[in-house]
C-alpha positions in Angstrom: -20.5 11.7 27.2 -18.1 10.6 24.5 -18.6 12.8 20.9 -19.2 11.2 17.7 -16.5 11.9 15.9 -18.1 11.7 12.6 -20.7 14.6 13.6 -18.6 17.3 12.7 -18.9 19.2 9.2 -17.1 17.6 6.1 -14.8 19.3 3.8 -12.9 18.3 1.1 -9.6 19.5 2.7 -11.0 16.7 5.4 -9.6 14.3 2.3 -6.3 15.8 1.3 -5.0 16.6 4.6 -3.8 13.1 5.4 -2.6 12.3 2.5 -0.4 16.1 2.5 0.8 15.3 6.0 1.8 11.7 5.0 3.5 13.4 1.6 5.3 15.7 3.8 6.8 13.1 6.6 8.1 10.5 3.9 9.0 12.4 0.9 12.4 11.2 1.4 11.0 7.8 1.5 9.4 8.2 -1.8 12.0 9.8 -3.7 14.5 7.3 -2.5 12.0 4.2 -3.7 11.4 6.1 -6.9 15.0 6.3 -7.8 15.7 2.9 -7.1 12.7 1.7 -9.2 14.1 4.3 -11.8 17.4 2.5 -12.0 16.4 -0.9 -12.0 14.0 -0.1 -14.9 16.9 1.5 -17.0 19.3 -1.2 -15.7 17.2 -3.9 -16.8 17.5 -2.7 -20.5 21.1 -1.8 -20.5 22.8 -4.3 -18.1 22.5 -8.0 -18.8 23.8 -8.6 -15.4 20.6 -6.2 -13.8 18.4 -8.3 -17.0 19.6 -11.8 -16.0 19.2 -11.1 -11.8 15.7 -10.1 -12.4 14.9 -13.0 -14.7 16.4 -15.5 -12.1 14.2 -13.3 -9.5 11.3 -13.6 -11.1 11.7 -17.6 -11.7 12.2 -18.4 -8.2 9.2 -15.9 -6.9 7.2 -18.0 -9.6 8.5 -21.1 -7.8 7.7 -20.2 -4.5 4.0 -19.4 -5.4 1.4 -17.2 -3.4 3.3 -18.1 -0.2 6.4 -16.9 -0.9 4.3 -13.5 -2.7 3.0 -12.9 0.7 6.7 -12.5 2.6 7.9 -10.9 0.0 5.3 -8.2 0.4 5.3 -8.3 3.9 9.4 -7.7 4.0 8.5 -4.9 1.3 5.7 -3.3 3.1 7.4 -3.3 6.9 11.5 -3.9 6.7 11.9 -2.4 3.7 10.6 0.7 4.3 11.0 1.2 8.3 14.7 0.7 7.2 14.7 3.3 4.8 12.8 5.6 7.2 15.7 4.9 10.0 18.3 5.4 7.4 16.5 8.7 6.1 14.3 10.0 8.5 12.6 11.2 9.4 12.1 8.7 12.3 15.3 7.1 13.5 14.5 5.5 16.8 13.1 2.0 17.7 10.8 1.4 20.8 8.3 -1.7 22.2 5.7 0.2 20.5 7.2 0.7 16.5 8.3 -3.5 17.0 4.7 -3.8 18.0 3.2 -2.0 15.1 5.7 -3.3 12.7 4.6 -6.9 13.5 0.8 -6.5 13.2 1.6 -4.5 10.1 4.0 -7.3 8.3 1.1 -9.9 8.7 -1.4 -7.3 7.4 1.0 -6.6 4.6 1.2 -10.9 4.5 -2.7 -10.8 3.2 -2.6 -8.0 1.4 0.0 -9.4 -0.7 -1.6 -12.8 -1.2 -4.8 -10.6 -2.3 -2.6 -8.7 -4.5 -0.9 -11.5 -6.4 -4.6 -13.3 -7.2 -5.8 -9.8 -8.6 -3.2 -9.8 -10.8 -3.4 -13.2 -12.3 -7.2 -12.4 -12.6 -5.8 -9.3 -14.7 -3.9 -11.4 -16.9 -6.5 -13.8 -17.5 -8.9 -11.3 -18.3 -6.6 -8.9 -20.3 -4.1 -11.0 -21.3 0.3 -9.6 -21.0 1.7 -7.0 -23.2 2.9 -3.1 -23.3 -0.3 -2.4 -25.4 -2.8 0.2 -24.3 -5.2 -2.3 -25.1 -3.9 -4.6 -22.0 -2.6 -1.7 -19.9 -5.8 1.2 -19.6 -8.3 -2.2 -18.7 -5.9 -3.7 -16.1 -6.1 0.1 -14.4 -9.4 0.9 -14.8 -10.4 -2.5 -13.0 -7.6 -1.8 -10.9 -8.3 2.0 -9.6 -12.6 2.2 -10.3 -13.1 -1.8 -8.7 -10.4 -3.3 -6.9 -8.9 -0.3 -5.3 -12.0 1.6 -3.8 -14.5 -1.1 -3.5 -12.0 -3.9 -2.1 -8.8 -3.5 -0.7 -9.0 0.2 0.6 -12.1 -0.9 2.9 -10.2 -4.1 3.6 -7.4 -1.9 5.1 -9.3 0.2 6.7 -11.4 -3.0 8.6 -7.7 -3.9 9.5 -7.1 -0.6 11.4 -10.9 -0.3 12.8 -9.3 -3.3 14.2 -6.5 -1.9 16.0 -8.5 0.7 16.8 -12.1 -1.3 18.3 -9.7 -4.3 19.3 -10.8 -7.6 17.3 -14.9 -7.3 17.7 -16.2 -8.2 14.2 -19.6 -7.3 15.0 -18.0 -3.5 16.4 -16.3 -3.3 13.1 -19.4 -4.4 10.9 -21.7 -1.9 12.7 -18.9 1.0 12.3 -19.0 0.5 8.1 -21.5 3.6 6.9 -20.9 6.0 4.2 -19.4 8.4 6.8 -17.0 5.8 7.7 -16.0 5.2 4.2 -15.5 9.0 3.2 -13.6 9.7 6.6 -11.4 6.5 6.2 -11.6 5.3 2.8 -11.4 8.6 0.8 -8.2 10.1 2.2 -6.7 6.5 1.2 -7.9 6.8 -2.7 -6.7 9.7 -3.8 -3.0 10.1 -2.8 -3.6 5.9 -4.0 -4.7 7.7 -7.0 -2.0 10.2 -7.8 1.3 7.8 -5.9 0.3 4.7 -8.1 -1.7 6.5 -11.6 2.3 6.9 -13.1 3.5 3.9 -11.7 1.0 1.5 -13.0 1.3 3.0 -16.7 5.0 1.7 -16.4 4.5 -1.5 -14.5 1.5 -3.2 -16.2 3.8 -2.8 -19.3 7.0 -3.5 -17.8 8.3 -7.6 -18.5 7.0 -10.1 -16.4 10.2 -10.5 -14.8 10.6 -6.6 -14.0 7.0 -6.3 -12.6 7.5 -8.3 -9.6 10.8 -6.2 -8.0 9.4 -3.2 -9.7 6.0 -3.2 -7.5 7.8 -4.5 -4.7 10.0 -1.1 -4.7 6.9 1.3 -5.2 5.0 -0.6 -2.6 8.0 -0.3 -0.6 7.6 3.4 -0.6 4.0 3.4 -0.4 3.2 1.4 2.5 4.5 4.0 4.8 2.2 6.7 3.2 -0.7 3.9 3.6 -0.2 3.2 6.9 0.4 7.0 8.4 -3.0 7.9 6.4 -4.6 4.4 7.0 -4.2 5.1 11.3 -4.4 9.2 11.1 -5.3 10.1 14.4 -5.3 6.5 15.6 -3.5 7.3 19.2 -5.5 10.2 19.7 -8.5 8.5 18.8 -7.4 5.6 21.1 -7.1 7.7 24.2 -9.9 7.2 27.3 -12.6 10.1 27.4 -13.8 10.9 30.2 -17.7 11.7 30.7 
């Protein structure tokens, strides 16, 4: 008889312990991301050449509209990253499988970036644009107590029930409970919480044409976090059981 695997007692460590193993496979990721991000904001103010490539970046992106937002994040949320983690561990090889799981994820990351881009033009319409703490602390209140936990965490996590219950709607409607969401959900929101708190206090009062390769760098390093939290125990989970 197959257990349920949500009938064992919850801790808090239950939470945190994804979220420390993801911290502890990619740090090299992250700090590589950060420092990139790091530079390119201190570039942008000091070098008009850094200032003038992110201007022309932004333009174009503007140009391209929501389409060309969603490749963008999909190259930033697979190639980006899975490059960086070939270049600096602390995975270096390539099989069937990673090419597999790297396409799924780029059209995931597709969506997610369209969903993305229409949140934050609902921020700006609602808050307005501006440095100010009285555009910034709105944008990530809606952004971390509404959008985050309540929207695009149990979005994700549908997407890797998915992979997980193979595409059965009704499977993944009847699997959504409160267990579901502290087992699956939870573990997302708080390294969310503690990768992108810093982060968003710079970017929502970054210029317009720094927030877009900005959050494209930190989501960069963050999607590889997401994902390894996101699918924790996934194979294992995926595995026959026998009566």
């Amino acid at each position: 008889m197959r257990p349920d695997r949500f009938s064992a007692p919850w801790t808090f460590w239950d939470a945190l312990r994804p979220g420390l193993l993801a911290v502890r496979a990619f740090y090299r990721v992250f700090i590589f991301f950060q420092a990139i991000g790091i530079a390119l904001f201190f570039s942008y103010h000091n070098s008009p050449a850094v200032h003038t490539a992110c201007d022309s970046f932004a333009q174009w992106k503007t140009q391209g509209g929501i389409a060309l937002t969603a490749l963008l994040t999909a190259l930033a949320g697979t190639v980006l990253p899975e490059l960086a983690r070939t270049i600096v561990g602390p995975d270096r090889t390539w099989n069937l499988a990673r090419l597999r799981r790297l396409g799924w994820n780029f059209l995931f990351f597709a969506t997610n970036g369209l969903l993305v881009d229409l949140f934050y033009l609902l921020q700006a319409t609602l808050f307005g644009v501006g440095a100010t703490w009285q555009v910034i602390a709105p944008k990530i209140a809606l952004d971390f107590l509404g959008f985050v936990p309540w929207f695009a965490l149990p979005i994700a996590v549908s997407y890797f029930l998915w992979l997980e219950l193979g595409w059965s709607p009704l499977r993944i409607l009847r699997s959504w409970s409160w267990r579901l969401y502290r087992d699956r959900v939870l573990p997302l929101i708080l390294p969310d919480f503690v990768y992108w708190g810093p982060l968003l206090i710079i970017l929502y009062g970054l210029p317009i044409a720094l927030q877009v390769p900005f959050f494209l760098l930190a989501f960069s390093g963050w999607s590889l976090a997401f994902v390894f939290i996101g699918s924790h125990g996934l194979e294992k989970k995926s595995e026959p059981t026998h009566p």
